[in-house]
NUKOLBA-488123 format. One record per residue (C-alpha): residue in three letters; x, y, z. Coordinates in pm, whole numbers, plus 50000, padded with zeros to 5 digits. Example, Ala and Ser with C-alpha at 12.3 -4.5 7.8 and 13.67 -1.06 7.14 Angstrom:
2
ALA512304955050780SER513674989450714
//
This chain:
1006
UNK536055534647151UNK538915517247348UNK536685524947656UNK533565511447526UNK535425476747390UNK536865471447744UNK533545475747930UNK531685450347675UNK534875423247728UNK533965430548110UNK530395425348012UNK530745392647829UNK533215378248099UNK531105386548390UNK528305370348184UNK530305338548056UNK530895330348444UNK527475341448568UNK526405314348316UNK529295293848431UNK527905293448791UNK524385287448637UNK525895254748458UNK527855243248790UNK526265205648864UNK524365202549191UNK526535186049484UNK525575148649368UNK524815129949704UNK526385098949595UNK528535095049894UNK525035088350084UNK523175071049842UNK523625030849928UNK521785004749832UNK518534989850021UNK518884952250046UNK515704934250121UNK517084901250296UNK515914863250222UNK517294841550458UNK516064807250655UNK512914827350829UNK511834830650433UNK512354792350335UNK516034792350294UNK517174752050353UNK520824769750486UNK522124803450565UNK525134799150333UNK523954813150015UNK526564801149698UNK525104808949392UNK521454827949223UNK520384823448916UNK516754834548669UNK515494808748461UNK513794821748160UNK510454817748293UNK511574846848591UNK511984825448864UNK514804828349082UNK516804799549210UNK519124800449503UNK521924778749580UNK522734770349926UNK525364746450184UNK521984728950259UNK520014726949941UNK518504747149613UNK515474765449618UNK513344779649295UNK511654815149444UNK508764836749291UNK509144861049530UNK506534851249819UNK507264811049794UNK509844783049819UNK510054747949644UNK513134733949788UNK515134708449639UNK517504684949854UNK519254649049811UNK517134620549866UNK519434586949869UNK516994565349720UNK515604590449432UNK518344591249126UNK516124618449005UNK516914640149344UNK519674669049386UNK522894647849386UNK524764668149632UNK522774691549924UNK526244717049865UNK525774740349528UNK528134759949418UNK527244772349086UNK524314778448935UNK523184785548503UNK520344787448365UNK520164773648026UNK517934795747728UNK515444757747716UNK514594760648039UNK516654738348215UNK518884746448531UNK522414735448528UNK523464724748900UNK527464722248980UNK527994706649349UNK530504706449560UNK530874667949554UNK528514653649344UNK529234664849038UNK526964686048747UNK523154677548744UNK520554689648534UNK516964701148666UNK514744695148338UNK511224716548415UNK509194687848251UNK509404661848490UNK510744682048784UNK513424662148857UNK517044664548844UNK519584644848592UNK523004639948703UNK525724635648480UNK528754606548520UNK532124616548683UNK535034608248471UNK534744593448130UNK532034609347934UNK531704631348216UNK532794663848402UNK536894660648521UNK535624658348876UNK533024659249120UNK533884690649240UNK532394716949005UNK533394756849058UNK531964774948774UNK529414772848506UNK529554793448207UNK527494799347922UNK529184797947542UNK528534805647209UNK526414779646985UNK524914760047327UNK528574750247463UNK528664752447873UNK532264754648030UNK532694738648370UNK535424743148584UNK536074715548827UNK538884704949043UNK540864686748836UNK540204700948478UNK537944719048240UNK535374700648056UNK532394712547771UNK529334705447756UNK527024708447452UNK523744709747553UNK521984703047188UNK523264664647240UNK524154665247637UNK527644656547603UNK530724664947801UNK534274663347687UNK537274670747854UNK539304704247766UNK542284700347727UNK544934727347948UNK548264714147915UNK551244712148141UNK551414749548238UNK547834747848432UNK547404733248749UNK544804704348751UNK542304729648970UNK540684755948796UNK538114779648987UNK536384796448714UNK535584798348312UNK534584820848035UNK534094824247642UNK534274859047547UNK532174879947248UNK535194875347077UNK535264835247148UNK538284833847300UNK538334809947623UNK539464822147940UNK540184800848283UNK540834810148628UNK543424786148740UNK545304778749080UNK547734792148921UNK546454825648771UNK544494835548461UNK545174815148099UNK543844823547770UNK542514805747438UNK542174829847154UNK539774816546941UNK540624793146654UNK543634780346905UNK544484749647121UNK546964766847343UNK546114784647640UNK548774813147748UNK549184831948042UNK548374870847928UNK551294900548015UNK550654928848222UNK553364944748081UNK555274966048371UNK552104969948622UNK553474949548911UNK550524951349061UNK548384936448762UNK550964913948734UNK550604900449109UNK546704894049050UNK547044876648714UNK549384850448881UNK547004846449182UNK544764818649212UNK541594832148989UNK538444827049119UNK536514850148885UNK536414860148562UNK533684883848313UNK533484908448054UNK531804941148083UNK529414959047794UNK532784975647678UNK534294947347623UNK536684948747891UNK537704916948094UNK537454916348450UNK539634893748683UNK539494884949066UNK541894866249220UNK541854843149543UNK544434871049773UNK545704900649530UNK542024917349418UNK540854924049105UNK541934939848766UNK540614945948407UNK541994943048070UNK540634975147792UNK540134974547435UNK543644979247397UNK544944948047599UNK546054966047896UNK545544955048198UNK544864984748535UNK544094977048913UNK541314982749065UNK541695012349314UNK541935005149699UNK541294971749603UNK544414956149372UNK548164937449521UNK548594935049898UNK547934961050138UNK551154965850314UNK551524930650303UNK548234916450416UNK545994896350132UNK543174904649998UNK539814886850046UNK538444865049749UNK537044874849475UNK534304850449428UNK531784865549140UNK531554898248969UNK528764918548835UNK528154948648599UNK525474965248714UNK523174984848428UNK525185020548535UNK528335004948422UNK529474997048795UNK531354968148837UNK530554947249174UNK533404926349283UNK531904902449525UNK534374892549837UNK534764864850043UNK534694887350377UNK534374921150292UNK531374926650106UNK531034940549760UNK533634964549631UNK532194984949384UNK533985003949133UNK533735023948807UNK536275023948525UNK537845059948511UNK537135067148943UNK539585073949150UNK538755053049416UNK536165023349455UNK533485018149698UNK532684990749953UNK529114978750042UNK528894961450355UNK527004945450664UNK526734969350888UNK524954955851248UNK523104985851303UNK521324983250972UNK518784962450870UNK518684973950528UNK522634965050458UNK523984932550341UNK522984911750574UNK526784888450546UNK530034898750392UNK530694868450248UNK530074872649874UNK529604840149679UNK527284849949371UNK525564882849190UNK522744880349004UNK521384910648808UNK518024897448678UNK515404907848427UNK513594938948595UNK516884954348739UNK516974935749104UNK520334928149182UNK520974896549427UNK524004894649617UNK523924857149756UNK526074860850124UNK526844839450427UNK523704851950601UNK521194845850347UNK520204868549962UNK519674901249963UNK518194919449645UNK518684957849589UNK516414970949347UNK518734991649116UNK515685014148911UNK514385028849220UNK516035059449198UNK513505089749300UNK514165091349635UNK516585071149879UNK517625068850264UNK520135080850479UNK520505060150778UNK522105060351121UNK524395036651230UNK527615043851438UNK529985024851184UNK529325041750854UNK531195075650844UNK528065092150636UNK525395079750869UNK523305097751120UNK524165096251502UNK520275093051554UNK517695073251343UNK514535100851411UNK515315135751226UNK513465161851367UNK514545195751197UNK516255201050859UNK518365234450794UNK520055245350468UNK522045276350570UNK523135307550337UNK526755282350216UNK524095252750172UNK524975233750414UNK522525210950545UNK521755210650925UNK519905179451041UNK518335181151403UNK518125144551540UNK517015132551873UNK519415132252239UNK520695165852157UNK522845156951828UNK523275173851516UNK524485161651162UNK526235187750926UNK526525178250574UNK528585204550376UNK528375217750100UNK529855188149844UNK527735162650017UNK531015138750036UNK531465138450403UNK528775142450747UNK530095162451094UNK528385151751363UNK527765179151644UNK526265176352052UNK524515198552260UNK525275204252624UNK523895207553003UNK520065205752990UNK519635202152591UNK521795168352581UNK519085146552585UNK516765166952408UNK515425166652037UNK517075189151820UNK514035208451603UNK514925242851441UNK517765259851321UNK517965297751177UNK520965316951091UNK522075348251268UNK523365377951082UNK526545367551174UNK526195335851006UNK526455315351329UNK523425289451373UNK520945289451600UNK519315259351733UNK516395251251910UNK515875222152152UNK515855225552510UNK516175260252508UNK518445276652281UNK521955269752150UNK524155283451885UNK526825266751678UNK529805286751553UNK529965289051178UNK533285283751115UNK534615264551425UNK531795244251516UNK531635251751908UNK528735244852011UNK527035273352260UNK524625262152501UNK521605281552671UNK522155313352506UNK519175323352602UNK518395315452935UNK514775326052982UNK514365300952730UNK515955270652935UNK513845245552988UNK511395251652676UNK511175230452398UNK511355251652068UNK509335241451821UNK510245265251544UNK512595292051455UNK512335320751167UNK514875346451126UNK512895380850989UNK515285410950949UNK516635420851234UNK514385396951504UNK514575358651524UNK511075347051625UNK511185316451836UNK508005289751837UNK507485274252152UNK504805253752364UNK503905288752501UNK503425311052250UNK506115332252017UNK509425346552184UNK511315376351968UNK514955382251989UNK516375416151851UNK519445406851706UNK521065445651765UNK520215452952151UNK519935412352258UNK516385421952376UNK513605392552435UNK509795396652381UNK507155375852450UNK503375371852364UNK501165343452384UNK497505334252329UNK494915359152503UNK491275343652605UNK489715378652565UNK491455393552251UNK490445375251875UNK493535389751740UNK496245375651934UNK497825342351863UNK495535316451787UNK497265294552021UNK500585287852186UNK501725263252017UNK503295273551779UNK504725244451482UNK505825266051192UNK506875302951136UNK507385316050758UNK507635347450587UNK505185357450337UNK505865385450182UNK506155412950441UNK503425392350680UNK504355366350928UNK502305333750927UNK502815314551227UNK501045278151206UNK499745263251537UNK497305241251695UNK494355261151665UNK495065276451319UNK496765303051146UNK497735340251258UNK499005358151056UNK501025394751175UNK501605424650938UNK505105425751047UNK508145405151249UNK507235432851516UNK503715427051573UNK502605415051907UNK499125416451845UNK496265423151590UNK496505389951388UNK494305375151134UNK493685347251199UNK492435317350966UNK490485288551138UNK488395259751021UNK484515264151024UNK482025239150997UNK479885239850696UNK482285261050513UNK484315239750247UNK486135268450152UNK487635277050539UNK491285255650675UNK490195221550661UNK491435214351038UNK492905236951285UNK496025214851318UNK498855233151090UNK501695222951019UNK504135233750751UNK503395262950528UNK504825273050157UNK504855295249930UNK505615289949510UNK507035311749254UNK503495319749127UNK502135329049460UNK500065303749557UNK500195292849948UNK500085254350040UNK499115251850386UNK499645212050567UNK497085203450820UNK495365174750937UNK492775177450769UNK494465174050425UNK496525199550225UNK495015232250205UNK495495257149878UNK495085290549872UNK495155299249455UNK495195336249507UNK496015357549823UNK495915389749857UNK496865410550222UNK493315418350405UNK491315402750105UNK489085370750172UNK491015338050186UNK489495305649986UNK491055275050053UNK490755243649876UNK491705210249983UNK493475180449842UNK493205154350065UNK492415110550032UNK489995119049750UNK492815133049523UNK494915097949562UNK496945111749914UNK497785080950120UNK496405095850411UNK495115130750551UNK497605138950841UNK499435162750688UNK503095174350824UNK505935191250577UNK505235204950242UNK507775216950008UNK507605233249654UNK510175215749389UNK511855236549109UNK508925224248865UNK506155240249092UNK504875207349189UNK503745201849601UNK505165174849791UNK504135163050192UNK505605142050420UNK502535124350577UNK502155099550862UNK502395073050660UNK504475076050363UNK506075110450097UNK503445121549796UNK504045144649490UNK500725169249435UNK500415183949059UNK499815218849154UNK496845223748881UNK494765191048914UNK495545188649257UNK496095145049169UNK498675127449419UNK501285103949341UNK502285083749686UNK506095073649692UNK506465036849739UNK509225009149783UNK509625008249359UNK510445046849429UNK513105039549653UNK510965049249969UNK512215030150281UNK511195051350560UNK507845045750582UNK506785077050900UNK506825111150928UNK505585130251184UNK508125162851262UNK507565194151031UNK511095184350924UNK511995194350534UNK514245214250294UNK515255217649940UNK519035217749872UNK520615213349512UNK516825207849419UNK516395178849608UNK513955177949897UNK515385163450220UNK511985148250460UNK513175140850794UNK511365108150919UNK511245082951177UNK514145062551083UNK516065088650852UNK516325111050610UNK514735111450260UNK515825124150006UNK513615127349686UNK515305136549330UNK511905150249169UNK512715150748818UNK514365112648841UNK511735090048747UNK512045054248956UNK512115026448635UNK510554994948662UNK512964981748401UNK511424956148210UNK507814953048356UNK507594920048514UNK505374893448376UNK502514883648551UNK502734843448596UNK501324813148709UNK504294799248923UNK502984765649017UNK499694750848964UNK498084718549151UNK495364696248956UNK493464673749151UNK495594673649408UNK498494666649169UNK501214688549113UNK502024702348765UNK505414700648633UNK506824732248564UNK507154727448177UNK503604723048186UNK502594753748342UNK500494777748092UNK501944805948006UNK499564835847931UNK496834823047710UNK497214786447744UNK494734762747850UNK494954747648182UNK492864714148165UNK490874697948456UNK490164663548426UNK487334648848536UNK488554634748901UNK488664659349187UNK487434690949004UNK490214711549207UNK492604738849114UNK495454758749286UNK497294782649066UNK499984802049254UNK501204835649101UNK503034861249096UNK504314894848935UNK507794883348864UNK509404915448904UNK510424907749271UNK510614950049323UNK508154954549614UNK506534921449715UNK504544939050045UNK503334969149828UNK501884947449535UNK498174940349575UNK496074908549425UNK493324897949280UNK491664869949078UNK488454857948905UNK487414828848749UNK485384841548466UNK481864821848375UNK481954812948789UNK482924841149010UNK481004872648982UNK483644898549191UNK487334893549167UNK488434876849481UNK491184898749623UNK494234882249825UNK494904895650160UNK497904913350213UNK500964892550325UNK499144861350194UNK501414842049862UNK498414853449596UNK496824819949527UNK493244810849310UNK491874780349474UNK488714764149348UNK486844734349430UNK483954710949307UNK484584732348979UNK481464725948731UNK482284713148415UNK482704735948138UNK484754765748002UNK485884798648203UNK488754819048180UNK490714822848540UNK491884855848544UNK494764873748745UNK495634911148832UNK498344924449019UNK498564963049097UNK501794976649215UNK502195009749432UNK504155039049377UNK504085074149159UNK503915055748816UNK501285028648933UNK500695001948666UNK497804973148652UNK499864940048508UNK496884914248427UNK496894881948216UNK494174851248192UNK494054814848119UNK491254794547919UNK490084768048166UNK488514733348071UNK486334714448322UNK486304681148178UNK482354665048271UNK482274630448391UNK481354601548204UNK477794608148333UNK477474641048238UNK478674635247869UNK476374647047590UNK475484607547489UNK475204596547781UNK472474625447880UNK470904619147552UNK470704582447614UNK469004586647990UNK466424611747831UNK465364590647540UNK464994561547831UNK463244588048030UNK460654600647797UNK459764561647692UNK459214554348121UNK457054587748136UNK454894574547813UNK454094544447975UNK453344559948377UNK451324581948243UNK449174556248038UNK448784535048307UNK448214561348602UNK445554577748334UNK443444547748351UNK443864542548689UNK443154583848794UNK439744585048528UNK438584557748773UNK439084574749075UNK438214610148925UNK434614613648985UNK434444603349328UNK437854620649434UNK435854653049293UNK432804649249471UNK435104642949811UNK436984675849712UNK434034697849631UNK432934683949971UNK435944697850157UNK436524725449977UNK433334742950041UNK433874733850429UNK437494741850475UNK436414780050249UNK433844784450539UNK436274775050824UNK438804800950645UNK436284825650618UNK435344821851015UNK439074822851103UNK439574852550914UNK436684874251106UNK437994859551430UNK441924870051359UNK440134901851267UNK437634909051509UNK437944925251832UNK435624900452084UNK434394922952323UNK432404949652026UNK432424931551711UNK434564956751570UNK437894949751359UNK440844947551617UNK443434969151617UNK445904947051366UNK443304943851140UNK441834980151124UNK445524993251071UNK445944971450789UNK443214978950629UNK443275022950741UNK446675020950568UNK445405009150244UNK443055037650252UNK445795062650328UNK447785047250028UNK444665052049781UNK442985084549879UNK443875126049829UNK444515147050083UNK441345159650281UNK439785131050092UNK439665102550428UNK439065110850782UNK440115093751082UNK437755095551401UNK438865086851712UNK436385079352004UNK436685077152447UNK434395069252635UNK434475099152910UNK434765090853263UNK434985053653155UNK436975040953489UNK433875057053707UNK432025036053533UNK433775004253596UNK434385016053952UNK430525019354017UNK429004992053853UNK431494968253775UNK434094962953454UNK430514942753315UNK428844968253320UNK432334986653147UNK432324960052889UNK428554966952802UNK428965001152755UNK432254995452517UNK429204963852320UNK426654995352301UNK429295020952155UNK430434999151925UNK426304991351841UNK425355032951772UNK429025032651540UNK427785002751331UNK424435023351288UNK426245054251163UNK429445035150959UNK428205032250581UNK429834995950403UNK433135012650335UNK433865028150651UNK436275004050903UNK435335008951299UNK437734989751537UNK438044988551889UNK441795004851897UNK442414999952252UNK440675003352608UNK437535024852600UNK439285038852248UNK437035029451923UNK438505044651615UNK436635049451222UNK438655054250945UNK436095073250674UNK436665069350323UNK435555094150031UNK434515117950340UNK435725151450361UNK435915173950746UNK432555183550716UNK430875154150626UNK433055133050891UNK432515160751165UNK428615156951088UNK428945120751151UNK430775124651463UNK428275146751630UNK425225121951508UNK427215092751683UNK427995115552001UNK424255128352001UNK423135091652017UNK425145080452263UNK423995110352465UNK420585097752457UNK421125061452489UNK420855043052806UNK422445011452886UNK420474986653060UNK422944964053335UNK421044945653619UNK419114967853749UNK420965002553684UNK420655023953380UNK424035032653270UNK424445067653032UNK427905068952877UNK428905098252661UNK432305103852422UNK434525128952289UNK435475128351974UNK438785141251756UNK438585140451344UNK441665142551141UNK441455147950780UNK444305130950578UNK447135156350457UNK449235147650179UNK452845131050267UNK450995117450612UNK452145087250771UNK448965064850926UNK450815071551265UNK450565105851179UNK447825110651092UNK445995085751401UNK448145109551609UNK446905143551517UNK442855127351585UNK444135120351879UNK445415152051992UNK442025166451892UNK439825139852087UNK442515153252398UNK441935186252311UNK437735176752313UNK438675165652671UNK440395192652767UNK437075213252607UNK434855194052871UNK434235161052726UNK431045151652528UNK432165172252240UNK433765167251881UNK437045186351773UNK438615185751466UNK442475185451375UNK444525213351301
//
């Protein structure tokens, strides 16, 4: 019994940490997971590269503050606003520094040295408010902030003032003898208490007070240091924590329970040296707080971490803030988060979260050393191996907090890096130039360890047992791990079951078979050990079933058996396979939704679902329908090529090596949109006026045009700023266009319309955005045309009554006057008519009628044949075709006269013999044809050999010679389905073949 309870505690132990190890959390890849920062700068409209402040009014439109000027963006356009000396309605100082956006609409504008102005939307102008009595403390305005019960606090350089905006008046706060006159920043919290960053630290208000006091840190030193610093920035976080930055001793925050904590790495001096400013602050939706710097970028920290983060320009990436001088955050409606710098904005969409980059840059200590992966490795200790070009390596370990970079030697320095297998050993093998190996637990690197390999570029390498297969530009090489021998086979001309061809891009394991993918196909071995008899699997035209195209790429293999093979020719599927049984592909390719056809890596996530790496962008394939969702920017795709069979899966992610970095795509995180952007008309022009933005419709509103100009420019946009490039388009004016009008791609989406009719339409708009969860946003407008005073109902009654009354009496008066001239008009026309129908009649025989016989000409007859052909059933019409034999003897002996009289007496004997419904035309030459209708073979052979016998007997009479002329004849019978030209052409090959015969015969038609 005692034996049996101590095997079931083993039991349940080794169970409790097999389902431990089960439960471990994937390595997290946060350490490599930055943010993308799209950059706005002065290229994009920006009046100066000094960016001070961002703001979203409630309408979605950003506005940027700048040294040089404010700007209002939608996300593809600019309206700036500057100073204008002789306009009191203009921006009072070209210098913002802070920006608020007030819940009616209006924009609050503080300036550096003139003072607080107001932008109202509904007469797009700007309001400035007086300096000094009944006005803000100074001209010099730091910090806006928004209070409870429409009170805004401003901070200014000598005070603190309050604005209520419900009657638009300022009065003075007063701070009392302990604050300095300067105060750098403001802020009511939930609670109501009043908090001010002064030059000479942080003072509080508690709500229901008049005196502010300076708040205790208690014994943290280092709190203490920062609260009596100048503070330039102050906030409170969803907790209800509040959030300090000072002007040279960092940052700290205050918790529920009034005690105040440093922020890590980022709080006192270092070692004596200040600290840069803290000049705004931002709590990002993950609970992250971003402390932006005057200098070093955004440190970004969460409460309960160890350490904080810092996000900053780096040179050698585009994608990075593009300045380190931090002057305002912004996170707005949709999740974008703007970070206003020194060098222009930069927004960082915070939902796109399925997949993101890694990067190269020498100054980051997690970035590549190359920009262009070319082979991914995860090894038995999952370690990722990333081969990158000029002969360097990247080794992320295991935890995914730190990146080793590695170098190959001699001839593979320079060389791209593009397999990796490990030996039984554990050591890694790499393929490049040649072959290397890398030392598991020192790292040395091992060049040309193979030397018959020097000098070869390996494509591919699959470890199988005891053999490592190597892929190469010439065929397969086979290492034996136990005796160090080297094998070789390659492509034969003469033998179908050796490699398809030697080049060779992928080698996997299926089952006990090798598949090795290359240029021509697929061959497949029974074994590691086979040199030759392969099957092979090839492309074959007319069979949709076969490889779509002979150019493989990567190969895989999921958990319920089913084999996705990449080409480029699409993605080919084989649903069951079975050893030696017939193999049925099917193919998912541009039809199914895939972005393009060219095919590279494909990997199988941990839900069964497909995903390729394409030439132009990543894509998820359901494995059952076979639909494809294409990655996008709202995804968090930045790397926009692929074109190496580079891929892996490691702590269920899938890592797609690219031309510019690595990807890698979190399947089960769906990207959020956030709040889905609303579609909106962002400025509108009338008649070549410009509509104030308070008067711009919102969704369902009537936009009037008035009866001047008949013109209309609505500009719009999907205010969700996540993907501008990727977002496509498209309007209509309903009641006028008939297609939606789609805007070209880079273009600001604009509906223009001119010389509008009056009337009523509705102007619709449609944007589609790009990505796996695609979404149509659309929205419309009622439109009124007004008409112009002439085309007013009244006035069109008015001119029709007037009208009908001037018809009444013109047609009196011209009725007497025409009853006059009636009769003899009539007489004249009856006249006319009868001579112009004669003339008409003439010119219709003559367009008709061939001169020289009489006969219809050839235009004419195959007008008229082809009306027959149309009418009559098959074997129901005949067509007779006539030549005169030996026709040029006849010309050459007597003359082309004599020629011409033969052709007048042929045509005479075919008149005798046509009945009234039969056409005869000269078709050409010494060629007469007959078209017979209602005559069958027989009856039109018969009539053939009567015209022939005639001719036979006739003589022609020319000057003094008697001329005898015979014919041959060929009859066609009309077939069913025959073309005229058909059917001309198979008489015709019978009148050659009563040539052939000896002339002066008939033949009928096959």
């Amino acid at each position: 019994m005692r034996t049996f309870l101590l095997l079931a505690l083993t039991g349940w132990l080794l169970l409790c940490r097999a389902g431990m190890a089960m439960a471990a959390p994937a390595a997290s890849w946060s350490a490599f997971d930055t943010p993308w920062f799209t950059h706005i700068g002065i290229d994009e409209g920006l009046p100066h590269s000094v960016t001070t402040a961002v703001a979203q009014d409630r309408n979605g439109l950003i506005w940027i503050g700048t040294m040089g000027g404010l700007v209002r963006y939608d996300g593809y356009r600019m309206q700036r606003f500057d100073t204008d000396g002789k306009k009191a309605s203009a921006l009072p100082d070209s210098y913002v520094r802070s920006l608020l956006a007030l819940p009616d609409g209006r924009i609050l504008v503080g300036t550096n040295a003139g003072g607080l102005a107001v932008f109202d939307p509904a007469t797009n102008a700007f309001h400035t408010y007086p300096i000094g009595p009944n006005g803000t403390s100074d001209a010099k305005i730091y910090d806006l902030s928004q209070g409870r019960d429409g009170i805004v606090w401003i901070a200014t350089d000598r005070g603190v003032d309050r604005l209520d905006t419900h009657t638009d008046t300022i009065r003075h706060v007063p701070l009392g003898k302990r604050l300095a006159p300067r105060n750098f920043s403001v802020f009511e919290d939930r609670a109501g208490n009043l908090w001010v960053g002064n030059d000479r630290g942080l003072f509080e208000r508690m709500a229901g007070t008049r005196k502010f006091v300076r708040p205790s840190a208690n014994d943290d030193a280092v709190s203490t240091t920062v609260l009596d610093d100048q503070i330039w920035s102050i906030t409170e976080d969803r907790e209800g924590r509040i959030w300090a930055g000072s002007g040279q001793s960092g940052a700290v925050y205050r918790d529920r329970s009034g005690r105040w904590h440093p922020v890590p790495d980022f709080s006192g001096y270092d070692a004596g040296a200040r600290r840069p400013t803290v000049r705004a602050m931002l709590e990002t939706d993950d609970g992250t707080m971003w402390i932006g710097t005057d200098g070093a970028g955004i440190v970004a920290y969460r409460v309960g971490a160890a350490t904080s983060q810092h996000i900053d320009h780096d040179p050698a990436r585009a994608s990075s803030l593009p300045g380190n001088t931090v002057r305002g955050l912004l996170e707005d409606a949709t999740g974008n988060r703007w970070v206003a710098t020194d060098l222009g904005v930069a927004r960082s969409n915070g939902h796109a979260r399925t997949a993101f980059a890694v990067l190269s840059s020498p100054l980051q200590p997690r970035a590549l050393a190359d920009p262009n992966v070319h082979g991914i490795y995860v090894d038995n200790q999952n370690r990722v191996w990333l081969g990158l070009g000029m002969g360097k390596i990247d080794l992320i370990p295991a935890d995914r907090e730190h990146l080793r970079h590695l170098h190959l030697g001699g001839s593979q320095a320079h060389r791209d890096v593009q397999a990796f297998a490990e030996g039984p050993d554990g050591s890694i093998w790499v393929g490049s130039q040649g072959m290397a190996r890398i030392d598991p637990k020192t790292f040395a690197v091992h060049d040309s360890v193979l030397p018959e390999l020097d000098n070869k570029p390996v494509l591919t390498l699959l470890r199988a047992g005891r053999y490592l297969l190597i892929g190469t530009y010439e065929g397969v090489y086979r290492y034996d791990f136990r005796n160090g021998r080297l094998t070789h086979f390659m492509h034969q001309p003469n033998d179908p079951h050796s490699l398809a061809s030697d080049t060779v891009r992928q080698i996997v394991q299926v089952g006990d078979e090798i598949w090795y993918a290359t240029t021509r196909g697929i061959s497949i071995a029974k074994s590691a050990g086979a040199d030759t008899g392969f099957r092979s699997l090839r492309h074959h035209d007319g069979d949709a079933e076969s490889l779509p195209q002979n150019y493989v790429g990567g190969i895989a293999r999921d958990a319920r058996g089913r084999i996705w093979v990449s080409t480029f020719g699409g993605l080919a599927v084989i649903d069951h396979y079975r050893p030696n049984a017939p193999v049925h592909f099917r193919v998912i390719n541009q039809a199914q939704g895939l972005a393009s056809d060219k095919i590279n890596a494909v990997l199988i996530d941990d839900d069964g679902a497909a995903w390729v790496s394409m030439s132009n962008g990543l894509a998820k394939i359901d494995p059952d329908t076979g639909h494809a969702r294409n990655l996008g920017i709202r995804d968090g795709l930045h790397i926009a090529s692929y074109i190496y069979i580079a891929a892996a899966k490691a702590d269920g992610r899938l890592l797609f090596g690219g031309l510019g970095g690595l990807s890698v795509v979190r399947p089960r995180v769906q990207s959020d949109d956030g709040a889905k952007g609303r579609l909106s008309i962002t400025a509108a022009t009338l008649n070549g006026h410009d509509v104030p933005p308070a008067e711009l419709p919102h969704s369902g509103q009537t936009l009037t045009v008035d009866r001047s100009g008949r013109s209309l420019r609505a500009e719009f946009a999907l205010l969700d700023y996540h993907a501008p490039r990727e977002t496509a388009y498209s309007y209509r004016m309903q009641g006028f266009d008939e297609t939606w009008t789609h805007t070209p791609k880079g273009t600001p989406p604009a509906a223009i319309y001119t010389n509008l009719p009056h009337g009523r339409y509705t102007l619709q708009l449609r944007a589609r955005t790009h990505g796996m969860y695609p979404h149509v946003v659309t929205t419309s407008f009622p439109v009124v045309v007004r008409p112009l005073w002439y085309e007013t109902l009244p006035f069109r009654l008015a001119i029709a009554v007037l009208a009908l009354l001037l018809i009444f009496v013109l047609v009196h008066l011209r009725t007497l006057y025409l009853r006059r001239q009636a009769q003899r008009l009539q007489q004249q026309v009856d006249e006319r008519t009868r001579d112009l129908q004669a003339a008409n009649l003439r010119l219709d025989q003559l367009a008709g009628t061939d001169e020289l016989s009489g006969l219809y000409n050839r235009r004419r007859f195959l007008e008229l044949a082809e009306e027959v052909r149309a009418k009559a059933e098959s074997g129901h019409a005949c067509m007779v075709l006539l030549d005169l034999d030996r026709f040029k003897q006849v010309n050459d002996t007597y003359g082309h006269l004599a020629g011409d009289a033969a052709i007048r007496a042929v045509a005479s004997v075919i008149r005798t013999h046509c009945r009234e419904t039969d056409l005869a035309a000269r078709f050409g030459g010494e060629e007469l044809v007959i078209c017979l209708p209602d005559s069958s073979l027989e009856q039109s052979m018969q009539m053939a050999e009567r015209i022939r016998e005639t001719l036979a007997q006739t003589s022609i009479h020319h000057q003094r010679s008697r001329i005898t002329v015979t014919v041959s004849i060929g009859v066609a019978a009309l077939r069913e389905g025959e073309s005229l030209q058909q059917w001309i052409s198979r008489a015709d090959a019978a009148l050659y073949a009563a040539k052939d015969s000896g002339r002066n015969r008939c033949k009928a038609a096959s």
